[in-house]
Every structure is written in structure tokens, then in C-alpha cells.
C-alpha positions in Angstrom: -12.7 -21.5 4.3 -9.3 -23.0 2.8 -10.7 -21.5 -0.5 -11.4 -17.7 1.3 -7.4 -18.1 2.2 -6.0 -19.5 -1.1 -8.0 -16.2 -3.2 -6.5 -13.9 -0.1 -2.8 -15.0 -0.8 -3.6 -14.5 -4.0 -4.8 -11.5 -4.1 -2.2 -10.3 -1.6 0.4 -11.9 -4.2 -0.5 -10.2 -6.8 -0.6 -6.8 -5.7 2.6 -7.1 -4.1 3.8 -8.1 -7.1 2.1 -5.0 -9.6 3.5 -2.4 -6.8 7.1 -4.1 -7.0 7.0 -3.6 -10.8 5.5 -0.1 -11.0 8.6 0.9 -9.1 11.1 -1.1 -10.9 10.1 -0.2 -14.2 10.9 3.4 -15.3 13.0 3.9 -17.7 14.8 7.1 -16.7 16.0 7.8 -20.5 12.6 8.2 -21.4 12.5 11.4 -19.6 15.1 13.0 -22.0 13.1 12.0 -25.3 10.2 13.6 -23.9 8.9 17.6 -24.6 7.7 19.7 -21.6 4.4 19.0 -22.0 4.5 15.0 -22.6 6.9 14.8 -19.6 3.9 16.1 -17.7 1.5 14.0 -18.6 3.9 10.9 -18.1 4.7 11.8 -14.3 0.8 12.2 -14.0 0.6 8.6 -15.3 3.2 7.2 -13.3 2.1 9.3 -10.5 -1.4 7.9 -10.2 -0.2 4.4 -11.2 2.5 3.8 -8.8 0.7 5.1 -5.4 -2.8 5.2 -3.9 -3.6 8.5 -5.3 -2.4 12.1 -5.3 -1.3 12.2 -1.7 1.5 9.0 -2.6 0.0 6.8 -0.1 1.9 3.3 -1.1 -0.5 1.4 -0.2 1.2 -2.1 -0.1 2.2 -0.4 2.9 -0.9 0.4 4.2 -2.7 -2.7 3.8 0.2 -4.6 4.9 0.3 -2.7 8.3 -3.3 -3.0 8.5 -4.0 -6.6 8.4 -0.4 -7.2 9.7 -1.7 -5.6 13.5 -4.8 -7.7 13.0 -3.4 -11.4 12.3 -0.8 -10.7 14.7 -3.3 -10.3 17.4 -4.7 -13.5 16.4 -1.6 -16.3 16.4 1.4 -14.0 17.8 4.6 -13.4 16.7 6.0 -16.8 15.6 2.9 -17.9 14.2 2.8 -14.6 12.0 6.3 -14.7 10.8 6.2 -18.2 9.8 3.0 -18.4 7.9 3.5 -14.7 6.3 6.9 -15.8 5.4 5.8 -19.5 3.7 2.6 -18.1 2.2 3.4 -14.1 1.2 6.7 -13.8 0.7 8.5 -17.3 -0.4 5.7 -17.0 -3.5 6.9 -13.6 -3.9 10.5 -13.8 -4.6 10.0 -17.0 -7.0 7.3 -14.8 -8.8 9.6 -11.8 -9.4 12.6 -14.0 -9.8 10.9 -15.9 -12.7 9.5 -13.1 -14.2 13.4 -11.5 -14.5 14.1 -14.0 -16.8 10.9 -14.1 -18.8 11.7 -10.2 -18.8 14.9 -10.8 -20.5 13.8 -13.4 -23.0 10.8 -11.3 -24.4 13.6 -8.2 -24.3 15.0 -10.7 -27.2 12.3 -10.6 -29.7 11.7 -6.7 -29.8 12.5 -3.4 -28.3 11.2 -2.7 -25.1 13.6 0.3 -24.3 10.9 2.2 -24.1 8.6 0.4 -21.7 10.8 -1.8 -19.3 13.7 -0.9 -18.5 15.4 -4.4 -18.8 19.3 -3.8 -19.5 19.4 -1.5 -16.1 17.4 -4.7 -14.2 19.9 -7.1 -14.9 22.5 -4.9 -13.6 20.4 -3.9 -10.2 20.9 -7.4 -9.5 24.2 -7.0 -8.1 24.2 -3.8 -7.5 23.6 -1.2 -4.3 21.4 1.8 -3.8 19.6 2.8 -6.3 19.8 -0.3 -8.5 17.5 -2.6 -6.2 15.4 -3.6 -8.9 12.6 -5.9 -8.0 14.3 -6.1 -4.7 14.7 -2.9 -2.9 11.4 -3.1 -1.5 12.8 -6.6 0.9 15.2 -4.4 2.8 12.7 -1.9 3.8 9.9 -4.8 4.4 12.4 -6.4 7.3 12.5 -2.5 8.6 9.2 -2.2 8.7 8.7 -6.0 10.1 10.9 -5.1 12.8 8.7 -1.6 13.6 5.4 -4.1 13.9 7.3 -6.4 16.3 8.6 -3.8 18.2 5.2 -2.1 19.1 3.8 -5.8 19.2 6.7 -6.6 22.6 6.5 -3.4 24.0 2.5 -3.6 24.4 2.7 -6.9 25.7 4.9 -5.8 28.5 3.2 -2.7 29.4 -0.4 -4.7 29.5 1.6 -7.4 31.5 2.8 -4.4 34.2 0.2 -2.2 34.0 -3.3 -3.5 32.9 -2.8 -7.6 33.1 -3.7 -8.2 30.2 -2.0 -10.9 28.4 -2.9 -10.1 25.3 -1.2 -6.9 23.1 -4.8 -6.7 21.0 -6.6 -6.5 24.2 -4.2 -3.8 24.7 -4.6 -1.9 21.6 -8.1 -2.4 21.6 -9.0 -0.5 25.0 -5.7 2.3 24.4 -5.5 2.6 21.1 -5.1 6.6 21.3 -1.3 5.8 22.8 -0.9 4.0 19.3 -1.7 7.3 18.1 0.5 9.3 20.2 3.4 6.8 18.3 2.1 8.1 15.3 2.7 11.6 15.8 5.7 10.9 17.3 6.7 9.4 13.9 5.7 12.0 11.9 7.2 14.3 14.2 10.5 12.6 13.8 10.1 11.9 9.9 9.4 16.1 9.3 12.6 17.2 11.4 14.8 13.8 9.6 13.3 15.5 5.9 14.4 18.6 7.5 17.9 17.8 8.7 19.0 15.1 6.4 21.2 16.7 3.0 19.7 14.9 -0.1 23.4 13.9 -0.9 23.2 11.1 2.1 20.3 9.3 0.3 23.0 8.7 -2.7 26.0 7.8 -0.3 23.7 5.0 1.8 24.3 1.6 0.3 21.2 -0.8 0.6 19.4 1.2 2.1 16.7 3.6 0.7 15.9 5.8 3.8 14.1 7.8 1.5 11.4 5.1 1.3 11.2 4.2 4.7 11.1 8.1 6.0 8.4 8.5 3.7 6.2 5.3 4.3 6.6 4.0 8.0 3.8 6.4 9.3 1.3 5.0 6.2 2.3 1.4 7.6 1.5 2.6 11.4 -2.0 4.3 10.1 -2.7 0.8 8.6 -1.5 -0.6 11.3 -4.1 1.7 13.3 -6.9 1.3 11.0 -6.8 -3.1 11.5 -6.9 -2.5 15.5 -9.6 0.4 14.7 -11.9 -2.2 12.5 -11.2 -5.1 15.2 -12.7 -3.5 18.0 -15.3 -0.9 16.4 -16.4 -3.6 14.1 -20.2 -1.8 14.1 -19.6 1.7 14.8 -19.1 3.4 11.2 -19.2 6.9 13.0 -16.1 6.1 15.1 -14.4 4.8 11.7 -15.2 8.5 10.3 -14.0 10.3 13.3 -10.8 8.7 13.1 -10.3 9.6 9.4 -11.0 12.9 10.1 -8.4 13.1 13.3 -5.5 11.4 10.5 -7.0 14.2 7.5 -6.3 16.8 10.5 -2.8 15.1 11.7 -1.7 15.2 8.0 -3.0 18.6 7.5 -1.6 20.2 10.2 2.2 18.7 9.4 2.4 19.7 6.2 4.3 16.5 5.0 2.4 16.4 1.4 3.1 19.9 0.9 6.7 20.1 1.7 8.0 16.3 -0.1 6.0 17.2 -3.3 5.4 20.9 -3.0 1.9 21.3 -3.7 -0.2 24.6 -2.4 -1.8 24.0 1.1 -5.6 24.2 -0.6 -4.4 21.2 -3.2 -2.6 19.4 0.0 -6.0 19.3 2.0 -8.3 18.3 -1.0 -5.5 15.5 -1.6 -6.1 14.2 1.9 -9.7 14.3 1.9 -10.8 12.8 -1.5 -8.8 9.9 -1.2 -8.8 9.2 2.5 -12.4 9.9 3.4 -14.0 7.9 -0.1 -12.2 5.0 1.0 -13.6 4.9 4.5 -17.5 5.7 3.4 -17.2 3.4 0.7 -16.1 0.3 2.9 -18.8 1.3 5.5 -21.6 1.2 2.7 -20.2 -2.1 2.2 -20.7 -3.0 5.5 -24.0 -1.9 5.7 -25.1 -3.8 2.7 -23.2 -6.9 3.6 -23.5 -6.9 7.3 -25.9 -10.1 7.5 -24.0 -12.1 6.0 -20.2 -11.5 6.7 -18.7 -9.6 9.7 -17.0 -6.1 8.9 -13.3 -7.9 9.6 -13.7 -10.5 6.5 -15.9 -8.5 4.4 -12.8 -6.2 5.0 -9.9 -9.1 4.6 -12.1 -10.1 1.2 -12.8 -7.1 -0.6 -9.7 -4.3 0.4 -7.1 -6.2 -2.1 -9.7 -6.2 -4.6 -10.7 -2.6 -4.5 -7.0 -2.1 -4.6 -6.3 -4.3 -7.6 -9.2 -2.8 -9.5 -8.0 0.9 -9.2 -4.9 0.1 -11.2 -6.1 -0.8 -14.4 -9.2 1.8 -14.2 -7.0 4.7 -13.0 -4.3 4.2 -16.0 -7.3 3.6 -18.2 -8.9 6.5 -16.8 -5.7 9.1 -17.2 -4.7 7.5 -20.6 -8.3 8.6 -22.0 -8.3 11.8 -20.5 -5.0 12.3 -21.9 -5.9 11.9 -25.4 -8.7 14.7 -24.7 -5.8 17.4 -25.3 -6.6 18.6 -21.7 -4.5 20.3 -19.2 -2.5 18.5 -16.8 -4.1 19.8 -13.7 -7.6 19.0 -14.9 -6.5 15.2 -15.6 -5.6 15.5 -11.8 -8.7 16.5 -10.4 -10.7 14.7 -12.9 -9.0 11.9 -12.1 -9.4 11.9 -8.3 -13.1 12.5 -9.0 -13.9 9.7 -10.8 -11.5 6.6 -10.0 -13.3 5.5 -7.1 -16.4 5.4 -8.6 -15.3 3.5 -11.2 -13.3 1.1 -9.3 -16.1 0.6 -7.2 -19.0 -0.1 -9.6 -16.0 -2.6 -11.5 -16.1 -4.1 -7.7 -20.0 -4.7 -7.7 -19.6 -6.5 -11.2 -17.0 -8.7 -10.4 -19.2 -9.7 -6.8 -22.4 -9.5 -8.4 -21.3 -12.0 -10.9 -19.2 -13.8 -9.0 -16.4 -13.5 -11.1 -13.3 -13.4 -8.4 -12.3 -17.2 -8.9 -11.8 -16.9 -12.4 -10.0 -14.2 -12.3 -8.0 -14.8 -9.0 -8.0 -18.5 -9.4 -9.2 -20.6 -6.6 -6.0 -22.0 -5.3 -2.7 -20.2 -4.1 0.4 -19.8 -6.1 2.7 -21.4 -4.0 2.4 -22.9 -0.5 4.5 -24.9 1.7 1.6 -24.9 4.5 -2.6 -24.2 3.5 -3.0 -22.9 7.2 -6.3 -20.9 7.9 -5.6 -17.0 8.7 
């Protein structure tokens, strides 16, 4: 068991870590070099690389609000703060403070202008918006901690008053549609805020980047959503794929993808569906096939960050190949959506069918001040 939690912190560690990076590295000068049609196929790279897929789900986000609503039905709000913050994030900092300087010292022995952009790091160190470097993501990550918490205290008072139940899961378990009606009421705030706001506020907001917190606090309450959703329906895979389709429609029917990145309706919709519906069907055929042996909730916990962390490397693979086909930009797109997830999925099956996760992941965590049992 103490092993199952070491490779999870791992995991979790690590793909913390590659989403931190994949923001912090762009080198905006490397737009200018660029013609029309490489500029293209760059965004498309640092398009699919950065985010979940072609909707721009983060998904440290996602996961973090999904498993975030689960263990915090499990020890409570102390107990999740202090062991997320010894085991998750302390590792964190020292990783992507050490990794500054081995930045910087590699920066020494060649040009990496091109690739990293390390003179502009250094400086986002003491600067304010939109210098955060490695950073930014901390001030949103206390937002969003403070969102969970929230929803956490006011669910435990309204089960105290109205339902007696002591519990907040027991809560979200048996009501979870009012979860949902916090949802749209998100979304409904974050389309008239996009709406509203001038762009020329998100420059003048010092340490702050509202733009990333508009954009992601409803992925973090879906996630959120989806670890009560698997907690209580832990058998029932139908359920699982009526609630996708209910967030395919709630996204649908908003229009957020279409207006923040202006694609057509048609593209917005076949977005939506081929990256949130695969995920969902292929998690429930691992349930199926693994359902003797682990329950859905660790086979979940075990498997997500792995999924995750495989679709990286096969997706930039994937685009960089495709690229080198001389094909247009929009069939990389749609070739790409087609294909990743079958790729990162059969990589999955190699890596469990050969059990290769501890020497890759390593068996024991980075950094710990306490090896307690999630």
C-alpha cells in the first residue's frame, strides 16, 4: 500500500511538474523568426502539448479537482491540506526550484534561445504579471484551494441544517445535481466576466492571472464533479456516460470554446465529444476488465496520471510526424484527435502488461516529510 502511494505522488509530481514547464517555456521571439505557415504548425504543437486536447482542458486542473473532492471526503480539511501540502506541493517547489538553476547552467554550454526561454525565466523571478515563470500557476492553485474549501464548509452546514448528515460526501453523494447547479452558475458568471472584462485589465492586474483562473475554475469544479460522480456510482458505467453527455451539452450550449478560441460551432461540438467522451469509455473498459481485482476508485487513482503522462510524449510524437508529412494544418488537427488516444492507450496496456511503472516511476516518492496512506 505505502508503495501504491509513493508511485501516486510520483506520478502526481511529475505531471505537475511537465504542465508547469509547457507553460513557462515559450519563447515568444520565436514567433517573429517564423513564416506563416511554420507559425501554424508550431501553435498546433504547443496547442496539443500544453492542454488536454483541442478544447484546452488543463488538465492538472481537472485531475486535481477530481481527486481533490474525493480525498477530501475521506480525512477532511486539515488532514487534506497538510498531507497535500508535505507530499504534493513541498516536492514541487524544490523540483522546479532546482531545475532553474540546472536551467541556467546547461544555458552555459550552448544556445538554447530557441527552445527555453531561459534569460526571460530568471527575470520572472522577481517580477509581476506576466513574468510568473514556473510560479504563476501557485497563485491560482491557493484560488482554486480556496474554491474546494469553500463548497467543502458550505455542504457541511447545509447537510448539518437540512439533511443531518455529518458528512459533506454523504452530501454530495445523494445531491450531487446542486453541485451541478454551481457549475452552471460558474460558467454563467465566467461567459458574462469574458464578456464584460476589457483585455487591457488582464495586463494592469499584478499577480494575478484572472485570465487563467476565468478560464479553468469550471474544468476544476467538472473534476471536482467527476471524483464525487466515480465515488458513489462506482458500478454504474451508464450513469458515468449520461453525465458526460449532460457536460458535452452544458459546454455546447454556452459556447465558451467557440467564443475564447473562435472556432466554428460544428468544430466546437466535435472538440467536446472526441476528447471528453473517449476518456470516459476508455476508463469504463478498464473497469470492466479490471473490476475483480481493483475497485473503480483505485483502478482510477492508479491509472488517470498515467494515461495522462503517456499522451504527452505520444501526442508531440504524433503531431511532429504528421508534420513532416507536408500536410495541412487542419488535417494534423483532426488526425491528431483521432488517433492519440488510441495510442496513448495501447502505450498504457504495455507499460501494465509488463509491468513496467516502477522502473519508470520509481518505487519510492521524491520527497516526503510524512509516508501517510491516502
Amino acid at each position: 500500500m505505502r508503495d501504491r502511494v509513493a508511485y501516486i505522488d510520483n506520478l502526481r509530481i511529475m505531471v505537475n511538474f511537465l504542465i508547469v514547464l509547457n507553460h513557462s517555456f515559450w519563447n515568444k521571439s520565436l514567433e517573429t523568426t517564423l513564416s506563416t505557415s511554420e507559425l501554424e504548425l508550431v501553435e498546433l504543437l504547443r496547442f496539443f502539448s500544453m492542454n488536454l486536447g483541442p478544447i484546452r482542458v488543463p488538465f492538472f486542473f481537472l485531475i486535481a479537482g477530481l481527486f481533490s473532492a474525493t480525498y477530501l471526503g475521506k480525512r477532511g480539511i486539515a488532514g487534506f491540506s497538510k498531507t497535500r501540502f508535505e507530499r504534493i506541493l513541498i516536492p514541487l517547489i524544490i523540483a522546479l526550484c532546482s531545475y532553474v538553476y540546472l536551467v541556467l547552467v546547461i544555458s552555459r554550454f550552448g544556445d538554447l534561445s530557441r527552445v527555453l526561454n531561459v534569460e526571460d525565466y530568471s527575470n520572472y523571478i522577481v517580477s509581476g504579471f506576466g513574468g510568473l515563470g514556473y510560479v504563476w500557476f501557485l497563485y491560482v492553485l491557493i484560488i482554486y484551494s480556496g474554491v474546494l474549501l469553500g463548497f467543502y464548509w458550505i455542504a457541511q452546514k447545509v447537510a448539518f441544517l437540512k439533511s443531518g448528515l455529518r458528512k459533506a460526501s454523504d452530501l454530495f453523494c445523494y445531491s450531487k445535481y446542486t453541485f451541478l447547479g454551481a457549475l452552471l452558475f460558474i460558467e454563467t458568471c465566467k461567459f458574462v466576466f469574458l464578456h464584460t472584462v476589457p483585455d487591457e485589465l488582464y495586463e494592469n492586474v499584478p499577480f494575478l492571472p484572472l485570465k487563467y483562473l476565468v478560464h479553468n475554475i469550471t474544468y476544476f469544479s467538472v473534476g471536482a464533479l467527476a471524483g464525487l460522480s466515480f465515488k458513489r456510482f462506482q458500478n454504474n458505467i451508464r450513469f458515468n456516460l449520461y453525465e458526460t453527455i449532460v457536460f458535452i451539452l452544458i459546454y455546447a450550449l454556452t459556447g465558451y470554446t467557440g467564443y475564447a478560441y473562435g472556432l466554428q460551432p460544428v468544430i466546437q461540438l466535435y472538440s467536446v465529444i472526441s476528447n471528453a467522451l473517449p476518456l470516459v469509455l476508455m476508463l469504463s473498459i478498464f473497469n470492466v476488465y479490471l473490476n475483480k481485482r481493483v475497485t473503480r476508485l483505485n483502478f482510477v487513482t492508479n491509472s488517470t496520471y498515467t494515461i495522462y503522462l503517456i499522451h504527452f510524449p505520444v501526442i508531440s510524437l504524433l503531431t511532429y510526424l504528421l508534420i513532416q508529412l507536408q500536410i495541412t494544418a487542419l488535417t494534423v488537427y483532426f488526425t491528431v484527435i483521432l488517433l492519440s488516444y488510441p495510442l496513448s492507450l495501447v502505450t498504457a496496456l504495455i507499460i501494465r502488461r509488463f509491468k513496467l511503472t516502477a522502473f519508470l516511476f520509481g518505487a519510492k516518492p521524491l520527497y516526503s516529510f510524512r509516508r501517510s496512506i491516502a
